[in-house]
Each structure stands twice: as structure tokens, then as C-alpha cells.
N, C-alpha and C positions, 0 to 999 in steps of 0.2 A: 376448538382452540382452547386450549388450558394456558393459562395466563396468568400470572399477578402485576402488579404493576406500582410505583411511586413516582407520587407528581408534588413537584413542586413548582417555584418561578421559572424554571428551565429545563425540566427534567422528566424525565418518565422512561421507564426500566422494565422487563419482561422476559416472559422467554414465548418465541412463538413458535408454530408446529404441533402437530400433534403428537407426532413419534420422537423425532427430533426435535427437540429441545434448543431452537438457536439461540443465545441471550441476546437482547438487542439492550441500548444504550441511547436514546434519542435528547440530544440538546435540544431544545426549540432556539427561535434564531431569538438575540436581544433586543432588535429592532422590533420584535413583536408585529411581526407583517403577517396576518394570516395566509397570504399568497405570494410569499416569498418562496425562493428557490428549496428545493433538501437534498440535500448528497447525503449519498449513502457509502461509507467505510468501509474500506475491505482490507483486512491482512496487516502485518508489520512483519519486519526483517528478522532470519532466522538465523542460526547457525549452520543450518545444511540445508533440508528441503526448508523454504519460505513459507508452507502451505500448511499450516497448524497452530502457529505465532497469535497469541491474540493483538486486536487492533484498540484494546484497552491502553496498553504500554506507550498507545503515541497518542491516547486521550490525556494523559497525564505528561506530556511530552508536549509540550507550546502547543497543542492545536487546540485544545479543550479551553475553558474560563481559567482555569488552577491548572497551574505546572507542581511538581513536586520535584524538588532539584535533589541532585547527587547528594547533598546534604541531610535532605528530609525534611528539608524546611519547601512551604510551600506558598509560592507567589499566585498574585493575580497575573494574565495572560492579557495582554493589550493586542495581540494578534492571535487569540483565537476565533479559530475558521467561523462559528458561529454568532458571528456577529453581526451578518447579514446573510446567511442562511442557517436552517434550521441543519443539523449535522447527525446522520444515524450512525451509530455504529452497531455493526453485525460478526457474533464472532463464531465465523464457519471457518471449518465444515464444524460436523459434530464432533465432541473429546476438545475443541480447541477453547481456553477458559474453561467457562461457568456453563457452557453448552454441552447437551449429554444425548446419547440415543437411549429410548427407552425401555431400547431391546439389548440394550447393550452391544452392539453388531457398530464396530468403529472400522470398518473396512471401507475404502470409500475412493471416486477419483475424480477428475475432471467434469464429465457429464454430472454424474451423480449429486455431485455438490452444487454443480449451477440449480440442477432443478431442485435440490433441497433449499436453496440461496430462493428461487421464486416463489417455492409454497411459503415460505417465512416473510417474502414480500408483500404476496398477497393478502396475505394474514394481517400482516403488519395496516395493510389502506386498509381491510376491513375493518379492522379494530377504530381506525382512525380515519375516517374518510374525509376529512378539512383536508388531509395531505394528495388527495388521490388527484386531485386535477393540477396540483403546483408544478411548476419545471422540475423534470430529475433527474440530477445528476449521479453517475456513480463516479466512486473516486480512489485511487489507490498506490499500494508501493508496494514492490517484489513481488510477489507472486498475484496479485491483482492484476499484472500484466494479463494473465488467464483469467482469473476470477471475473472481473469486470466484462471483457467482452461477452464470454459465453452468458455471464446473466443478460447483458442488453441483448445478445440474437434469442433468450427467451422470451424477454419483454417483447419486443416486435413482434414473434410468432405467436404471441399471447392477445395481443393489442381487440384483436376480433371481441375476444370474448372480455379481455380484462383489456381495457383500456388505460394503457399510463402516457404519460406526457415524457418520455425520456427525450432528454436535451442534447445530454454529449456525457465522454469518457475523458478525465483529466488521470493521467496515470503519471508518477515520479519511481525514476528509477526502478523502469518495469521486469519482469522477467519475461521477454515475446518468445525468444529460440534458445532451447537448453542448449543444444550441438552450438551454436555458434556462436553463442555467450562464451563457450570452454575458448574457443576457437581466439576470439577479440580477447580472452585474458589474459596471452601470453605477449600479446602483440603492446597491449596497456602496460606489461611488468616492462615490455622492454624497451618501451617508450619513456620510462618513469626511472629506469634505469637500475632494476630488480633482478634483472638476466644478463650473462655477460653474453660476447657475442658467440662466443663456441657454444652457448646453449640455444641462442636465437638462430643461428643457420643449420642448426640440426631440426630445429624447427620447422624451419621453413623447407626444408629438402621432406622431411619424415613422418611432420604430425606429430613428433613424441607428446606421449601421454605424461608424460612427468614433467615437461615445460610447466602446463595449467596448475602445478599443483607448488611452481615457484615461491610465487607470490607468500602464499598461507604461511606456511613455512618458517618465514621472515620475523616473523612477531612484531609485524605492522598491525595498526589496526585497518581490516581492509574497505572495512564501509567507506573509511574517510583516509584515506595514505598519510596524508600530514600534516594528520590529529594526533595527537599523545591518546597510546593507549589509555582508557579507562582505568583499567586496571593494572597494576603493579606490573611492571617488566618481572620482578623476581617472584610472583607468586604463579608464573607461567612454567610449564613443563617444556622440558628441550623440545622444539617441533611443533608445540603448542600455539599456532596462531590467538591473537586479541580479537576474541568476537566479542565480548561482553560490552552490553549497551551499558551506558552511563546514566545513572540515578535506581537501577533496574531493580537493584535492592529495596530501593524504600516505596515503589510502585508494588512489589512484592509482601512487602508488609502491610500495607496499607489494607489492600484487597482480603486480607488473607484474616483479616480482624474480623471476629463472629458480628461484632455489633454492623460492622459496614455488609458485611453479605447480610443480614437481617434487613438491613435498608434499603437493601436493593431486592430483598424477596429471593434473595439466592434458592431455587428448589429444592436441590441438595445439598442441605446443611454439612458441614463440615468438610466440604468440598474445596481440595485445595488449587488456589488459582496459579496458571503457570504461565511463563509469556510465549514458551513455547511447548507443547505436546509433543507425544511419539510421533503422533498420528500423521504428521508431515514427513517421518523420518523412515517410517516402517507400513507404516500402513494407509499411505496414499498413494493411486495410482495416477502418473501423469499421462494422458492419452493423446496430446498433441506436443510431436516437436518444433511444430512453428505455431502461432495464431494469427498470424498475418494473413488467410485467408477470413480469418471469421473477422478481423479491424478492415479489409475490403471491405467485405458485404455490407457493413455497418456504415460505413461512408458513401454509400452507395444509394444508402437510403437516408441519407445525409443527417447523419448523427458525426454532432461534433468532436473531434479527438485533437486532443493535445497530450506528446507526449514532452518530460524534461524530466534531464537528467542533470546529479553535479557530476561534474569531469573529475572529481579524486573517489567517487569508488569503483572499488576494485571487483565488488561483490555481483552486482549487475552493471554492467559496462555503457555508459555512452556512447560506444564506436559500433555496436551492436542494434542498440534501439536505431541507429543514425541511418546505419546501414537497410534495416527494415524498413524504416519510415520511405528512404529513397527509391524502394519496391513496390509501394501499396500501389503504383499504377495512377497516382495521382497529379496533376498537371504542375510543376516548380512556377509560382508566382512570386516569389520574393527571398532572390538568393541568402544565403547566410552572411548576415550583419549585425552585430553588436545589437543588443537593448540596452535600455539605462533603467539605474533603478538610484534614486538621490542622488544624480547626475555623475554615476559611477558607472561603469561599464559590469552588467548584472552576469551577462551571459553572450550566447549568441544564437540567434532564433534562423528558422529557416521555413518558409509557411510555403503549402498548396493549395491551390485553391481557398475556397470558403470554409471548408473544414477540417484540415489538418497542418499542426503547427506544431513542428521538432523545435525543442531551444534544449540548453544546456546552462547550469549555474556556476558560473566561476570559482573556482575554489572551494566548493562543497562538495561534499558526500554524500550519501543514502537520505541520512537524517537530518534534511533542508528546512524543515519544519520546527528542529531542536534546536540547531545550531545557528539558523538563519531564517528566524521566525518570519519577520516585515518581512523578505523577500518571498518565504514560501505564499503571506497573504496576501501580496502583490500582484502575485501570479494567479492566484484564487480569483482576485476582483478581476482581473481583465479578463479569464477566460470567462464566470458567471455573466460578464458582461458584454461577454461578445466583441473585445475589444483587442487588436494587436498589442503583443508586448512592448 
């Protein structure tokens, strides 16, 4: 394992693998519990494929200690995740950030990546073995909908020989079924009132493929519907959908400063940081159209899942996760009813059994964590603690 590493009160940095180069980013938790919980990070929201996006851009995004706001100015975080658990963040596959293959070979898919995601795991406890017996969670948005599961059915299939303690899957705003995410898109525009009805019952009779493609179109921004674009309406091209996250510039700049990759041991100096790569756009292959069989198996052998979504994006859909979760074959214990969050009405949860629980966040988007920090760390403490919303 070729390694560098910086430690500080909170922190310690690297890259692990041999060939591949994954960067990791480990918070320790503040509470300084040495057998406190660790999640482990996966992915942030892309402009097209999800799966290349580093998970740096939502470290600097309410979930970390320090926010760096649209401004450039940068706050302390009173709801970052790690403040009762220790927090990794992993930026796979390889090409995505500060992560590089050695071979330079960026072709890469589904399997590929999970088990490049467990050699950097195991690496990771080796390196650090105080972490190897704590509770471990993985955790994620957009395209972790995939990443997460296939890492946990290698953890299990591993457990023999490499023994970890995996808890449960906390996924937001996942991506489970590419087909039927298109599918729930046009149904969301037309629920929201984005399609007139001559487009919606041509729909419905035909499938037209230009329905799904409404939405974009719009020059809404689609993570969040009815959010103000980020960015200028006028600096948009005709046809140009608002994907641009907010603050993304000064996240950009930050990283991108020789002194800051010198501190974090960046390998390849003058290495420019991106929030998203090609590599999710061209050169990742996705090999499953659903993964609702591999979140079965995982429940099966009673690994915790919770998924939640906010009902305004457009991007990964809440009537799609809703709809899979209603499939996993799991027994309905507690129909859909409101949670409170400050004695407001948060979402609306819907649990089976002991270990899986669909909810939804009111009036939010993708970016629950940015926009609606306390609630995203709300949702954190109850599931870390085994507790209903």
C-alpha cells in the first residue's frame, strides 16, 4: 500500500490501493469516541451519469466541520455528520477527483469499481485498525444508490476472511432503476405541472422518449424545482437546463490551490480537481438496470436500509425509490404518516419491518444536506441509532 497521509485534530488523508489510487478523506468523529460508529461516503450529483462526481463537493457542503458558501466565505457547520461519528470520504471509481489509476487504464463499471471500492476498504482498516471492529455504515446520494449496495454484498462475501462490522445502507436521493427513474420523470413533470396534457397522454398511450427529456429543457433547476437557479437565467443557453451546484466555484478553487493539495499529500502535483470527470460520462459502464435484487439480499441478512428522498427533485425521483422500496418483498409495518422534525411536519416515512424505512423530505431537493442541514442530521442520528423517524 503506497500511502501518504496528514493528521491532525480531525483529519487524516491518503490515497489507498496499490494500482489505483483512491483519495480518501477521513474525519474522525468530535466526540472522540474511539468505538463510535464510521460511514463511509460515496459519490455526489452529476450533470449526466452521477458516477464520477467527487464526494469532496458535499464535504464542503454542510456535511463536513466548514461549509464554504457561494460567497467564498467560509462558516463553521453546527450539523456536520461528524460529530458523532467518524465520516470517510472515498472518491471512486479511479479519474474521479484526486484519484488516479496507475496504469492509466480509466475504463471501468459497476463490479469493477465495487471491488476496487473493497481493496481501498480493506486497506483503509489495515492501515487503521482501531476502526476495524466499529459499526459501519455506508452512505450516499445518486449514484450510491449502486455503489453502496454492491460494496456491502462484498463486505459480507468477505466477512470470512476480512471480517467488518457493516450495520446498515442510509442512501438520499438514490439512483436503484435507470429505466424506471426515465419512466417516474415524466409522470413528476406532469404532476408539478411541466407537461401539458397533449404531452402527458401521448405518454401514457406511447412511452414517447421526448416526454423524459421535458423537464431539462425548462431551465428549472432540477435537483430542487423550486429553488432559484444558481446560476443566472441569462448566462444559460436556449435548451440549457440549471444543473450548476451552488458555491461549486469556490469548492473549486479551494482544492485546486498547490498549498491545499501539498496538505493533503495530493500524489500528483498539479493535478486538477474536478467535481465531476469524464469518467462517469464516457467511460463507465453501468451493469445493472435495477439493484433491487442485490438491497433484497442485504435485507435478508439483515443489514439496515433506509432510503429518503426530497419530493422536489427531478433528478432522481422519489416515486421511483417509493415504488422499489414497495417491491423488496418486505412485510409493510407502518403505513405512510408524517414525521416531525421542530414540531413541523419533516416528511412522510413508511417502515417494513426492522430494517427498512422509505421517508421523503418535504420541500427539498437532491441537496438536503446543503439546503436543510438539521434535517439531513436528524435523519443521520435516528437511523445511527436505530431509531424511528
Amino acid at each position: 500500500m503506497q500511502e501518504k497521509e496528514r493528521k491532525n485534530a480531525h483529519s487524516l488523508c491518503g490515497h489507498a490501493s496499490d494500482n489505483d489510487f483512491l483519495f480518501y478523506w477521513l474525519l474522525t468523529s468530535q466526540n472522540n469516541d474511539p468505538k463510535g460508529p464510521l460511514i463511509v461516503w460515496f459519490n455526489a450529483p452529476g450533470a449526466d451519469k452521477s458516477q464520477g462526481c467527487s464526494p469532496l463537493s458535499i464535504l464542503f457542503s454542510k456535511m463536513g466541520p466548514y461549509s464554504i458558501n457561494s460567497n467564498g466565505t467560509i462558516d463553521k457547520n453546527d450539523y456536520s455528520w461528524n460529530k458523532r461519528a467518524s465520516l470517510l470520504f472515498i472518491e471512486a471509481p479511479k479519474g474521479n477527483g484526486f484519484s488516479f489509476a496507475k496504469d492509466g487504464y480509466y475504463r471501468t463499471g459497476d463490479n469493477q469499481t465495487a471491488d476496487e471500492n473493497y481493496v481501498a476498504l480493506k486497506q483503509f482498516f489495515n492501515k487503521y485498525p482501531n476502526y476495524k471492529n466499529n459499526a459501519l455504515y455506508f452512505a450516499g446520494m445518486s449514484y450510491a444508490g449502486y455503489t453502496a449496495p454492491l460494496l456491502a454484498r462484498r463486505v459480507l462475501d468477505g466477512n470470512k476472511n476480512f471480517p467488518l462490522n457493516l450495520k446498515g445502507i442510509l442512501l438520499y436521493n438514490p439512483i436503484l432503476n435507470v429505466y424506471l427513474n426515465k419512466n417516474m420523470a415524466a409522470q413528476f413533470a406532469y404532476s408539478h405541472g411541466f407537461v401539458d396534457e397533449h404531452l402527458w397522454n401521448d405518454f401514457k398511450a406511447n412511452c414517447c422518449k421526448g416526454c423524459v427529456d421535458v423537464l431539462m429543457s425548462q431551465r428549472v433547476y432540477p435537483y430542487d424545482i423550486y429553488r432559484d437557479c444558481p446560476v443566472a437565467q441569462e448566462n444559460l443557453e436556449p435548451g440549457e437546463s440549471c444543473l450548476y451546484i451552488a458555491g461549486a466555484k469556490f469548492i473549486y478553487d479551494y482544492l485546486n490551490q498547490e498549498q491545499v493539495q501539498k496538505a493533503l499529500h495530493i500524489q500528483l502535483m498539479n493535478n486538477e480537481w474536478r467535481i465531476c470527470s469524464a469518467i462517469g460520462r464516457y467511460l463507465y459502464h453501468t451493469e445493472y438496470d435495477d439493484i433491487s435484487p442485490i438491497l433484497a439480499g442485504l435485507l435478508k441478512e439483515k443489514i439496515r436500509i433506509m432510503i429518503f428522498n426530497g419530493d422536489t427533485d427531478a433528478v432522481n425521483i422519489y416515486l421511483t425509490a417509493q415504488k422499489i422500496v414497495e417491491n423488496l418483498g418486505q412485510k409493510l409495518t407502518a403505513p405512510k404518516q408524517a414525521w416531525l422534525i421542530n414540531k413541523q411536519i419533516g416528511g412522510f416515512k413508511t417502515e417494513y419491518g426492522k430494517f427498512l424505512t422509505f421517508a421523503t423530505v418535504r420541500g427539498q431537493g437532491q441537496l438536503i444536506h446543503l439546503y436543510a442541514a438539521e434535517t439531513a442530521e436528524y435523519i443521520l442520528n435516528k437511523f445511527l441509532n436505530n431509531l424511528p423517524l
